[in-house]
N, C-alpha and C positions, 0 to 999 in steps of 0.2 A: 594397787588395790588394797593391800594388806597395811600401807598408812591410812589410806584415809579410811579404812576400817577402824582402825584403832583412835583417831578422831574423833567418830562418830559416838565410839562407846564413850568418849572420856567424853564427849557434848552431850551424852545421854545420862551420864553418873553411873559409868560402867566401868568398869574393870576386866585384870583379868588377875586368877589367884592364879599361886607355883603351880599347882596340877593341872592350869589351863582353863578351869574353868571359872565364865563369867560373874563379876558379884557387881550387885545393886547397892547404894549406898541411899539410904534412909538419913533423916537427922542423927538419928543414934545409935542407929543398928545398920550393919551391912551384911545384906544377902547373897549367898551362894548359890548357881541357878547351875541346875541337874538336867539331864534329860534324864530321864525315868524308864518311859515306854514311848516307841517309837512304831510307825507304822498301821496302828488299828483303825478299823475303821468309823472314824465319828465317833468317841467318845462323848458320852453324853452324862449318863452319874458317876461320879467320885466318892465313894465314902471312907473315912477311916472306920476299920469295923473293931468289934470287940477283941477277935484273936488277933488285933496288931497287925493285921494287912490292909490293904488298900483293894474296896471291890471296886469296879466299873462294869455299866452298862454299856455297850455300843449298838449304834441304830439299827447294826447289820443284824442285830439278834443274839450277841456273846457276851457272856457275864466272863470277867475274867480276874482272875486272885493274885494280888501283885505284892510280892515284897518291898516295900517301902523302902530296902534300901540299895538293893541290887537292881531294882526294877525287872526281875524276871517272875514271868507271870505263867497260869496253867490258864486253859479255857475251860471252865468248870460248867457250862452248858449253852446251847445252840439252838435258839428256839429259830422257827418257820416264823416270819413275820410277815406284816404286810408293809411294804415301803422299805425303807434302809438307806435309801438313796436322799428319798425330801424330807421332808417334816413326820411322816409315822415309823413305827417300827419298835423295839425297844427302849423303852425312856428309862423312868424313873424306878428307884428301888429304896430299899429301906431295911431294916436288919431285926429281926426280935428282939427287943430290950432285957428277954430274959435268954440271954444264949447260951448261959451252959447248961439251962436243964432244956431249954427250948430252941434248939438252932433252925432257926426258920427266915427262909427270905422272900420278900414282899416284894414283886415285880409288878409294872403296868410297860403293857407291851399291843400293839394292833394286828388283828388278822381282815382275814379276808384274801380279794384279789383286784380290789377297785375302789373308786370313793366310794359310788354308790351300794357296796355291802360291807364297807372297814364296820370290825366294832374293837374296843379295845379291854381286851379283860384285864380286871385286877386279881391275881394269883399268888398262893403261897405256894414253895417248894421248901423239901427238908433237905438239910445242908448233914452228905453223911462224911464230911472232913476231905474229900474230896469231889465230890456233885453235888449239884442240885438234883432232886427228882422226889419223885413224888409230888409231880403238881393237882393241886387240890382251884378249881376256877372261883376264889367268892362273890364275884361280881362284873356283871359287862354292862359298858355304857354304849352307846355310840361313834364312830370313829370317823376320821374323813381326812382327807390328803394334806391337809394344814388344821393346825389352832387344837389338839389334841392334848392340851396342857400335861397333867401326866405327872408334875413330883410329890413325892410320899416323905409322910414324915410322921414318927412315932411322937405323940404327946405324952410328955410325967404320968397323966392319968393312963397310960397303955390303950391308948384308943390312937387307930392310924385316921391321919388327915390322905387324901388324895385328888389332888387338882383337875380339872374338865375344861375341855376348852369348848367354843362353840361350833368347831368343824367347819366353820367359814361362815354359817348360816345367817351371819350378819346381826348376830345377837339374838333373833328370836328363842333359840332356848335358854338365853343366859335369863330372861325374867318370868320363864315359864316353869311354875311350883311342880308341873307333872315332871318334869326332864331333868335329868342328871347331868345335863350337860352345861358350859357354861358357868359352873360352882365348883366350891368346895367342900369336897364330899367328908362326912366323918362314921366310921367303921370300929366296931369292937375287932379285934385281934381274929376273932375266927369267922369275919364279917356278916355278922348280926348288926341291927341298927342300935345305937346306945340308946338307953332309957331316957338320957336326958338330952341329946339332941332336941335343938328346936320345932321340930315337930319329931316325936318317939316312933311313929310310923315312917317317916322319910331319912336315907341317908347326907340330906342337906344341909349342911353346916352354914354355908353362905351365902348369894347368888349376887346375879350382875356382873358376873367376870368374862374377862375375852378369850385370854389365852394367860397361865400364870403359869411359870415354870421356872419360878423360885419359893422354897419353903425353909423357915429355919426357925429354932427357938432365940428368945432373943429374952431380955432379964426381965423377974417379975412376970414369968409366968406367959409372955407377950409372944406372939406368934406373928412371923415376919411372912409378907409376900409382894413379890416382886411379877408384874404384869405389862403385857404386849401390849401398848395401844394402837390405833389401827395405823395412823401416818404421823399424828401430833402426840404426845402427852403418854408416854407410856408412867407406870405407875409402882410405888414402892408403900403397901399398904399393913398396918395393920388391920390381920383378923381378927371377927369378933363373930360368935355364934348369933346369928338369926339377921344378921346384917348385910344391906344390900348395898353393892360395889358400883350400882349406876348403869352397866353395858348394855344395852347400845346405848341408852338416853342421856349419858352422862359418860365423857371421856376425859379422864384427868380433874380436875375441880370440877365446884356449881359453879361457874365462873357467867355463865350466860343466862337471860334471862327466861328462857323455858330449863334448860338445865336446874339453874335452884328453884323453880316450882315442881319438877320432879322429885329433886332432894330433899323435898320440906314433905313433900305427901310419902315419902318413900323411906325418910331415917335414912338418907346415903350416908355410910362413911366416905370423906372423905382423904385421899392420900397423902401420906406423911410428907413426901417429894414427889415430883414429876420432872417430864426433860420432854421436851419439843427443840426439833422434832424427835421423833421416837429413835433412841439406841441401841434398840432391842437387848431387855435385861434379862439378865438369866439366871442361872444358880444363884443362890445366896447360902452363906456362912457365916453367925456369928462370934467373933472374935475376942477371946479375952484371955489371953497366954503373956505371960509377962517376960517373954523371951524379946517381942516386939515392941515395946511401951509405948510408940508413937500411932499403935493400931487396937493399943485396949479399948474395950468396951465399942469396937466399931462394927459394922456390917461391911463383910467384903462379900461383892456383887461381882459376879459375871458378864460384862456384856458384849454380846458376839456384833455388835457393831451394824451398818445400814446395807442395804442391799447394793450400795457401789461401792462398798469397801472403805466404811471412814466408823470414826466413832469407837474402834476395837479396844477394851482397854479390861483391867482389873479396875471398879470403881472401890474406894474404901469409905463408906460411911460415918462420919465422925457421929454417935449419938449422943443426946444429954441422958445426966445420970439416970433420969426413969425411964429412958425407951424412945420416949414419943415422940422426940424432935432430931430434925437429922440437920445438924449445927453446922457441919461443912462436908466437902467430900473432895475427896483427893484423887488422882488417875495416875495409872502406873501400868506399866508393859505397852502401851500402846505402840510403839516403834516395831513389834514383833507382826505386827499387821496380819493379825492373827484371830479368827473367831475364840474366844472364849468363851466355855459355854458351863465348866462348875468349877467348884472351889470346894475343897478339902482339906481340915486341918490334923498334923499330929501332935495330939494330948502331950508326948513327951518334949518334945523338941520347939515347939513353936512353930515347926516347920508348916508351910503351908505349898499345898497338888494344884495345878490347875489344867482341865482338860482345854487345850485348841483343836479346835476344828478346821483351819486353813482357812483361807484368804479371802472364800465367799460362798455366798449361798447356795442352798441350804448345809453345806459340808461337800468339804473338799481337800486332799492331801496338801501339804501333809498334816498329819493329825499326830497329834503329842499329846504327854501326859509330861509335866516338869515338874520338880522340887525347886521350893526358892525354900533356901536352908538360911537361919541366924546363925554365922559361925561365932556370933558372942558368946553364945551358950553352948553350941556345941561347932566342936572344929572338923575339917575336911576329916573325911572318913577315907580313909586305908585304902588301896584298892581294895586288900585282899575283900575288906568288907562291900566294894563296890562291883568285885567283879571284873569285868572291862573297864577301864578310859582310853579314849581316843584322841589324840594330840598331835598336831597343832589344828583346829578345827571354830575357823574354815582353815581348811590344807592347801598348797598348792604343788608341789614336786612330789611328798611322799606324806605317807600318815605313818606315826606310829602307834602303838597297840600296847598300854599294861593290864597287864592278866594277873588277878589273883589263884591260889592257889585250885580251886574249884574248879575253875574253867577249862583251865590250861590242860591243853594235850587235847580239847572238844572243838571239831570242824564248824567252818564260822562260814558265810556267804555273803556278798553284800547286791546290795539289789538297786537298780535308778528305781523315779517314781511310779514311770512304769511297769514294773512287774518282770525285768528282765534282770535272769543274773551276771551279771559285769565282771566278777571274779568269786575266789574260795580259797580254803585254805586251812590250815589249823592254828588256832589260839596258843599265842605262845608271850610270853612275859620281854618287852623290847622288838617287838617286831616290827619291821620297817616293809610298810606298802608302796612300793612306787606308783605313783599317780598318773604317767607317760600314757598318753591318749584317751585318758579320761576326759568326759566334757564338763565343764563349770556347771554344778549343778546340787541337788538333794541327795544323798542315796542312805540305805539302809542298811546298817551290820547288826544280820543277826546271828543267833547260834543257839543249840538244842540243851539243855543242863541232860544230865543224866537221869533224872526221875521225868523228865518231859518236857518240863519249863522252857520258856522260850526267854530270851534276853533279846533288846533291841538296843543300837546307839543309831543318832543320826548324823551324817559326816556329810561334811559341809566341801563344796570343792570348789576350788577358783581360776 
């Protein structure tokens, strides 16, 4: 097993570095791939924030505050949601663009107890260095068991964008002016409607959408999104205030002859790319760190792949120098048969987070948060700065365990997928796990830091 493992990787352009773990080889850059956080449930936003951590949202309802480089994280708040399990619950989030004198974070999240009364509010909480709280509701749309779009994005101007899906309703609210749903919503910071929204009375930025839940700035001012289509043609658009996206009339191009008689009475934009059948696209991040240079200037896409498990990849967007044309596009991780569902980048490093969701729909373990690090720029970080590593992984007779100085002497547990604990122990620097009746499988090593934090590795067993 452990050859043609290592086959597999060198057929894939894998490796493995001295501390064991796995690097991706780019034309000119080779990646270092981390586990981060292991075990949460359905990761769904990744941001890099201002004080240098990494937040996440999960569907289950947990915002949670992660060191980017230990990967140990606090759970900084627990909302009641509706869903968790399918498509609602907590999604999308966003950060105050002024956060030292304003630390404030912008959640959209669904309550209720059914389709027929989900609605999902957009909320601010103030961030007191430790919690969220202080939730203030500025806005509730609509909500329902699917199509609840949901990602938030701070624009230069300080006016938040946030996404709507149509709740399944087959489009009727995506082209109805009374409804919120189905659009792209735009919000002053303390959600007032902006004066210059296209119409000053409505929070409607844009309409005609299905479900979009990718948003990112992208150069020159251009505002990226990335959309569900129903079976063919999902979509990778620019936004444009007062402009309509086509939904239900219009799926992917005018390409049909009632479709462009819609688009000609209607001003549809239409999308930069599309993909038939549909890949289900997600997060979007744009890219321009010069620690990667074979990924400047691109869109790296999320997509958590088709409902029998194919399609699963990081897409990377090649665009041209003004935005608007997407030249080629590259596919990378797909072997990890993995939903991928956002993408996060570190300002410093180059490094780029990507949340999976496991192996099929709507979410399912295991669920990760990984770093794929450029060690061109910067090289394999210390334990002591890592915390745990676990090697040889996948294991087969024993694991062993290095321990920076922080951790050591703090009891560890390891858990299968199921929720059972398998063994325990205390963290110690060379410690040797024997694996003897273990079964070939996922499990979990986690441990409690001393202020609360929780650290995860996932250990692979054969």
């Amino acid at each position: 097993m452990k050859t043609q493992l290592t086959s597999l990787l060198l057929a894939l352009g894998l490796g493995a570095s001295a501390w064991g773990q796995t690097t991706w080889n780019l034309e000119q850059t080779v990646l270092t791939e981390y586990d981060l956080v292991s075990g949460v449930n359905i990761p769904w936003e990744l941001l890099w924030g201002p004080d240098d951590m990494l937040w996440c949202t999960t569907r289950h309802g947990d915002v949670l505050h992660i060191d980017p480089i230990t990967g140990a994280y606090e759970t900084v708040l627990e909302l009641d949601v509706f869903g968790g399990s399918g498509e609602p619950g907590l999604l999308g989030m966003a950060l105050h663009p002024e956060w030292n004198t304003t630390p404030k974070v912008f959640l959209a999240y669904t309550t209720g107890t059914g389709w027929s009364n989900a609605a999902e509010n957009l909320s601010v909480f103030d961030w007191n260095g430790t919690s969220l709280v202080n939730e203030q509701v500025l806005h509730t749309v609509d909500a329902g068991g699917i199509h609840n779009g949901s990602r938030l994005l701070v624009l230069p101007d300080h006016t938040l964008l946030m996404t709507t899906g149509d709740t399944g309703d087959g489009g009727t609210s995506s082209q109805n002016d009374n409804s919120d749903n189905g659009k792209v919503l735009r919000f002053n910071l303390d959600g007032t409607v902006p004066a210059d929204n296209p119409d000053p009375t409505s929070y409607v930025f844009s309409k005609g959408h299905r479900n979009s839940q990718g948003l990112c700035l992208g150069p020159n001012g251009l505002i990226y999104s990335s959309e569900h289509g129903q079976s063919n043609w999902d979509e990778f658009n620019v936004i444009e205030p007062g402009r309509n996206y086509g939904w239900p009339n219009v799926e992917g191009e005018c390409n049909t002859a009632s479709e462009q008689t819609f688009c000609d009475a209607n001003d549809v934009a239409e999308p930069l790319k599309t993909w038939s059948p549909c890949v289900a696209v997600n997060g979007i991040e744009y890219y321009n760190h010069p620690a990667i240079p074979e990924w400047q200037g691109s869109v790296l896409m999320a997509v958590l792949g088709g409902l029998s498990g194919q399609y699963e990849r990081l897409s990377v967007l090649h665009m041209s120098e003004d935005g608007l044309t997407v030249e080629s596009e590259d596919q990378l991780f797909a072997s990890f048969n993995q939903r991928i569902r956002d993408v996060a980048v570190n300002p410093y490093t180059g490094a780029i987070y990507l949340a999976f969701n496991g192996p099929s729909y709507p979410g399912s373990g295991p669920n990760l948060i990984k770093e794929f690090r450029p060690t061109g720029t910067n090289n394999v970080p210390s334990v002591n700065d890592r915390g745990v590593e676990v090697f040889p992984n996948p294991a087969t007779e024993f694991l062993s365990l290095r321990v920076g100085e922080t951790w050591s002497g703090l009891a560890f547990d390891v858990w299968d997928v199921a929720g059972a604990k398998i063994a325990e122990g205390t963290l110690e620097d060379n410690l040797r796990l024997p694996l003897a009746g273990w079964t070939a499988g996922t499990y979990i090593l986690t441990a409690t830091g001393a202020g609360g934090s929780t650290l995860s590795r996932v250990v692979l067993v054969e």
